[in-house]
N, C-alpha and C positions, 0 to 999 in steps of 0.2 A: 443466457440465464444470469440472475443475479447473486448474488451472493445473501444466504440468509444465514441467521443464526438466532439462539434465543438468547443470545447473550448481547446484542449488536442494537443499539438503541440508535443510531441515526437512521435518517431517515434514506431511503433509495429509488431511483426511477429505475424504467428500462433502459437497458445498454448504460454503456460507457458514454463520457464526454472525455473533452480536453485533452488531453497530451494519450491519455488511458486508452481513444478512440484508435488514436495512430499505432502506439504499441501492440493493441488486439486485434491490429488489422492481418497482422501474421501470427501474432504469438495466440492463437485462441484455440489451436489445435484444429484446424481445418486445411490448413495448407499441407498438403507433402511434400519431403524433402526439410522442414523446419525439425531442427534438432526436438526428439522428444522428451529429450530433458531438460529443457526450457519453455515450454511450451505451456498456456494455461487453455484445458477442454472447455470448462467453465468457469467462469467466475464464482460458482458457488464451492469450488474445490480453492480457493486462493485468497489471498488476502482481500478485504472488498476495495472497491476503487470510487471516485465517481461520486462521493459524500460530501455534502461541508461537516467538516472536522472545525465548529465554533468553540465559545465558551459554553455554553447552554447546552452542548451533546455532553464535553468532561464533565459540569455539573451533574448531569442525569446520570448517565455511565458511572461515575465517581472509582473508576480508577482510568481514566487520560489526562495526561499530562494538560495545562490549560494551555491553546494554543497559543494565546501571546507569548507566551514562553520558549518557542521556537522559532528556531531560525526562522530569516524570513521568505526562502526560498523553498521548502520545506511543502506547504500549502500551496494551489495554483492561486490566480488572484481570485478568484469567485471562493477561496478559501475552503477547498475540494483537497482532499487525499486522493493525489493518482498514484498512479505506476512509477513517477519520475517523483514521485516525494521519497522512495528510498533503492530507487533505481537509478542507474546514471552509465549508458551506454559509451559515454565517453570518457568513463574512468575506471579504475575497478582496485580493490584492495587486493594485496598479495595473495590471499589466499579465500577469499571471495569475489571473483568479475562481476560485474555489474553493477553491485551493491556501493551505495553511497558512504559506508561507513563498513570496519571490519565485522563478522558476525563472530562474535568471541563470546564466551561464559560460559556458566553450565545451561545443563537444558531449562532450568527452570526461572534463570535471570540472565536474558543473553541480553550484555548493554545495548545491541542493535535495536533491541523491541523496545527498551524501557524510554529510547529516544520519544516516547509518547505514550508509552504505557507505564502506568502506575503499579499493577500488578505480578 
């Protein structure tokens, strides 16, 4: 399943691609034995993956950060938001694993999100 929202102006296909593909090839909530507190059932429960995150989606959207303004690792090259734009199984912050960056703030401006959102 995909992920929808009435808030979510890019555009989306079926399934994942790129880096999203391999990550969800366990983490999708069908395997037993995968921790199930890591684990996504659906895509429509989780962050969406699988998008081009352009200039033309933050103008529409108008509250995302303009991707030229990110890192440049950040976007896959086809300029897609996957799993591994704020995940990174080979590093992990003290008191968040995985996560590319600490998830610190209040609930309502955590710096982790604002890394692309404006809101």
């Amino acid at each position: 399943d995909n992920y929808t929202s009435l808030t979510m102006d890019a555009t989306t296909t079926p399934g994942a691609d790129g880096a999203s593909k391999l990550c969800l090839s366990c983490h999708d909530g069908t395997h037993p034995g995968v921790d199930t507190n890591h684990t996504i059932s659906a895509l429509a429960t989780s962050h969406p993956v699988s998008f081009v995150y352009d200039q033309q989606l933050a103008i529409d959207d108008g509250e995302l950060v303009d991707p030229t303004t990110l890192a440049s690792d950040i976007l896959d090259t086809n300029s897609k938001m996957q799993c591994t734009s704020c995940h990174d199984i080979h590093t992990s912050a003290a008191a968040d694993p995985n996560l590319r960056w600490a998830y610190s703030g209040s609930a309502n401006n955590v710096a982790f999100c604002r890394t692309c959102h404006n809101k």
